[in-house]
N, C-alpha and C positions, 0 to 999 in steps of 0.2 A: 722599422723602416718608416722614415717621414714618407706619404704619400702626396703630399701637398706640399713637398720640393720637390718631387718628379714632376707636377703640375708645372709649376715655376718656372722647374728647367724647357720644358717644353714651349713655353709662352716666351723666356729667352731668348729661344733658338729661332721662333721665327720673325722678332725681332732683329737678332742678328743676320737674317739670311733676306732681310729684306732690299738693303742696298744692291741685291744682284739684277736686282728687277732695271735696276737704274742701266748696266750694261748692255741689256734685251733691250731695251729701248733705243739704243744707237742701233741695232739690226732693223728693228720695226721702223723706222725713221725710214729710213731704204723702203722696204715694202709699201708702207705707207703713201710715203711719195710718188712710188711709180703707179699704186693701185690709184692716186685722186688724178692723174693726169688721163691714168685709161676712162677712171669713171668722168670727169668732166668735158674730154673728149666725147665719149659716146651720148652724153647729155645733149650737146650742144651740136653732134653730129644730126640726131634723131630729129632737133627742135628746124633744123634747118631743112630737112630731107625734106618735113612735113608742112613748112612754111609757117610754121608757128614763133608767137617771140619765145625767147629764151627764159624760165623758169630758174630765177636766180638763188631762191630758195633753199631747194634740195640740192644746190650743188655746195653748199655751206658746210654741209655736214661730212665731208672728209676731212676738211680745215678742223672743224671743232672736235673731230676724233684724234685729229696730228697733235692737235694743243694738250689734249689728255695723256697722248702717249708721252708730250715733252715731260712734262710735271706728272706723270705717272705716280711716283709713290707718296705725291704729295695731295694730290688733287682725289685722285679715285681711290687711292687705299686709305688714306687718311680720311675721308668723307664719310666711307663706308661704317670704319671701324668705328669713326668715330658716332655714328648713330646706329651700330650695332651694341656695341660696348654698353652700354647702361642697360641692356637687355640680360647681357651676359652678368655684372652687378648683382641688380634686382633677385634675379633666379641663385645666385649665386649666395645671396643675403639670409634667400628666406629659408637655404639651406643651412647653413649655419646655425639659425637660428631653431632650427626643427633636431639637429644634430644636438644640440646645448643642450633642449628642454628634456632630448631622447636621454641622456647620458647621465643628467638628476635622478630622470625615472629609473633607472637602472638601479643606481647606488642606492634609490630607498628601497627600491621590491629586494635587494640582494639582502638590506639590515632585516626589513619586515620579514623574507623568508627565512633568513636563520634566526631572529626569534621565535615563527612558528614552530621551526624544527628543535629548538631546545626549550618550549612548553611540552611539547611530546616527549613522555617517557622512554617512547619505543626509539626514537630517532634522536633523542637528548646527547647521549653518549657519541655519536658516529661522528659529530662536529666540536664537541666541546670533551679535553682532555679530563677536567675537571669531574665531568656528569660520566666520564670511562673509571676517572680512580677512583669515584663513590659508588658505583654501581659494582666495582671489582671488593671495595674492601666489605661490602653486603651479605657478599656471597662466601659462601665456605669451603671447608676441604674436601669432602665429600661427592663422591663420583658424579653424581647430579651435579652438582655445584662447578665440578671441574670442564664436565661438557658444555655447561652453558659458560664458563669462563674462555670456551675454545670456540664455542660459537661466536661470542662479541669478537673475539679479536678478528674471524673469519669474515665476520659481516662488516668491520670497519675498516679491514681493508680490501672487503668487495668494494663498499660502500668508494673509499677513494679513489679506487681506479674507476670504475665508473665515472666519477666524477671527471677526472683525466683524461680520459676517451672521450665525453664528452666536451669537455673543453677545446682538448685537440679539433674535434670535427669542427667544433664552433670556429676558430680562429682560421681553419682551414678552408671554411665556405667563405670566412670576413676577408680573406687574404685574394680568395677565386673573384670575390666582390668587386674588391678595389684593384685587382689586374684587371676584370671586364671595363672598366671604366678607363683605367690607363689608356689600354689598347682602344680604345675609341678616339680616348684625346690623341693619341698617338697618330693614328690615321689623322684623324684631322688637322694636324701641326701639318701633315706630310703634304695632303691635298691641298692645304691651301700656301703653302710654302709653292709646291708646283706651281700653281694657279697662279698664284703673284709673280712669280718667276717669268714665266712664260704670256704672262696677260699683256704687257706691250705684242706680243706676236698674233694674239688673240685679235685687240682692237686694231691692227694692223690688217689684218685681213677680212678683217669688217669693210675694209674699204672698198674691196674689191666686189665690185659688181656679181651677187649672186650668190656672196658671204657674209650679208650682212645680218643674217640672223646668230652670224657668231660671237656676236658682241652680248646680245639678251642671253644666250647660251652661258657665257660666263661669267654673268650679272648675276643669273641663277643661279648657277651651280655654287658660286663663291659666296652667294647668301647662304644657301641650303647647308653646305658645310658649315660655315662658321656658326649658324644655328643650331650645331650639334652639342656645343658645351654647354649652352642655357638649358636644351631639352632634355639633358644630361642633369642636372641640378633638378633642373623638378622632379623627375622621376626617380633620383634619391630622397627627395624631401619627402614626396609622397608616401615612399617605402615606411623613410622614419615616421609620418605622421600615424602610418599604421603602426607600426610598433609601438608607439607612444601612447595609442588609445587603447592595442590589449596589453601594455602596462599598467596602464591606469585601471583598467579592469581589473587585473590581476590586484593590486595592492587594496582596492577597494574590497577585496575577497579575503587578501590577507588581514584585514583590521581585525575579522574575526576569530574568536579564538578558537571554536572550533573546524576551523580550514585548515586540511590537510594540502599543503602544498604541492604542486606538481613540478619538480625539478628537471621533466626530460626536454624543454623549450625547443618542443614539435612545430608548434603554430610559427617559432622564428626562423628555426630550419628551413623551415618550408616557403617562406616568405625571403627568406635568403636565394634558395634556389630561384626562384620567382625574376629577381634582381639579377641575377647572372644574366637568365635567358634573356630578361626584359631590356637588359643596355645593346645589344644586337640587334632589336628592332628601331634604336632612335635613327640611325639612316632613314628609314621608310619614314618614321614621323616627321623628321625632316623635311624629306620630298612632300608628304602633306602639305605643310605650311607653307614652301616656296614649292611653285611648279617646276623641276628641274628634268625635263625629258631629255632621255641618253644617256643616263647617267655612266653609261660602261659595263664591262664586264663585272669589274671587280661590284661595280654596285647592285648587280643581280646576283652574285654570287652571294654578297653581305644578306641580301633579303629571303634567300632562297635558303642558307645556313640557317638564319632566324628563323623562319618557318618550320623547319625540319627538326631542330632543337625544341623549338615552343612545343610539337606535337608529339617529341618524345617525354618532355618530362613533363607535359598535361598527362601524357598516358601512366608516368610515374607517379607524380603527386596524386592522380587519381585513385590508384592502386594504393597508396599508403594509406589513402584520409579513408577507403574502405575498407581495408585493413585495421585500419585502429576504429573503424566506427562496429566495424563486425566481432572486433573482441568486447568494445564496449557491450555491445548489442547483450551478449553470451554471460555480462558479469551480472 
């Protein structure tokens, strides 16, 4: 499965679904309209009551929210994106680039580990068919000889299913990975498809006297969201940057010859789970970075899930790394 044409398709779609905004905007025209008459009205009501001149100013500013509604998806979405966009980029670059360097590191620790493992006598055989048929034709006919010729085969293909279980898991945590992240961009394609949709109706009733805090409302939220797939990117990169410095440990381990290698890749496991819970908290890091108050139900629900997750598998990962530190402890 490409995951980065799911991406694609998703950045498509609210390309495509952006000319709807253009339709909401003939309804906000209406709104809008009647909301500058009420508010100029009541400007020039108050200014007159109180015998004051008329404050030409602040009455401006219906006008210049009518003109944003006209050119709507050219003016304020186009603006936005386009000085959001190099954000998205950047973040999106250095991911890439951490992914690249991660994927080298992989392909030497896997040669370096199976040459450790066929220096070893004992583990020579399990990977190499070679070091099975010289080790088979060693041995003799003799009942000694026949049990330990039943042993290698029992242990080589312990030895592979092991391997295949683990695999399995592996691809199946990398799989859980990269659905946490879909379902992020996912939401976010959805949020700000709405947003866009419905934002002539938004700065529309910004005009009306006593709504106008609805207009910064969906300044923020429509930042806050679309700031989800940059904060997204680095907190992959991150991940990978860690994985990339205990492979470099690892292979600086392997240079030597007497390093028994460790094939059960606990510390990536675990650094994987890490990343599932960790893409569930970028809403909240979001709202960090832009102040988006209100966010809804659904946005307390996403932070409330995060939290409640983060403390089940801190109480998991806890229990494992004590686990394996208690058998260490014992060996």
């Amino acid at each position: 499965m490409e995951w980065d044409n799911l991406h694609e398709l998703l950045r498509s779609l609210y390309d495509e679904m952006m000319p709807l905004s253009a339709e909401m905007a003939a309804v906000a025209k209406g709104i809008a309209g009647l909301g500058a008459l009420f508010y100029v009205a009541l400007k020039v009501w108050e200014a007159l009551s109180r015998a004051e001149p008329i404050d030409v100013f602040p009455l401006l500013r219906p006008f210049a929210i009518g003109l944003c509604i006209m050119f709507f998806p050219t003016i304020v979405l186009g603006t936005i994106n386009a000085v959001l966009s190099p954000v998205v980029k950047g973040t999106h670059g250095m991911l890439e680039n951490q992914v690249f360097d991660l994927n080298q590191l992989q392909v030497q620790k896997d040669q370096l580990e199976r040459e450790a493992m066929l220096r070893n006598p004992e583990t020579a055989y399990l990977i190499s068919d070679e070091d099975f048929d010289k080790k088979l034709e060693e041995l003799g006919w003799s009942p000694s000889d026949l049990a330990t010729m039943s042993g290698m085969y029992f242990d080589r293909q312990a030895y592979k299913i092991e391997k295949a279980i683990k695999e399995w898991f592996r691809n199946l945590l990398e799989i859980l990975f990269q659905a946490a992240a879909l379902v992020i961009d996912t939401i976010r394609t959805f949020f700000l498809v709405v947003l866009s949709i419905l934002g002539p109706i938004a700065f529309a009733i910004s005009v009306w006297n006593g709504f106008q805090s609805t207009l910064t409302q969906w300044l923020t939220r429509y930042i806050s969201v679309y700031l989800w797939l940059p904060i997204s990117d680095m907190f992959s990169s991150i991940l990978a940057k860690i994985q990339s410095l205990i492979l470099e440990r690892d292979i600086e381990m392997l240079v030597d010859p007497s390093y028994i290698p460790d094939t059960s890749n606990t510390v990536y496991i675990i650094f994987m789970i890490i990343g599932i819970v960790g893409y569930f908290t970028i809403p909240t890091v979001a709202g960090w970075v832009i102040q988006a108050g209100g966010g809804g139900n659904f946005m307390r629900n996403v932070n409330q899930t995060a939290s409640k997750t983060g403390n089940i598998a801190g109480a998991g990962t806890g229990a494992a790394v004590g686990n394996i530190g208690g058998r260490l402890m014992n060996k």
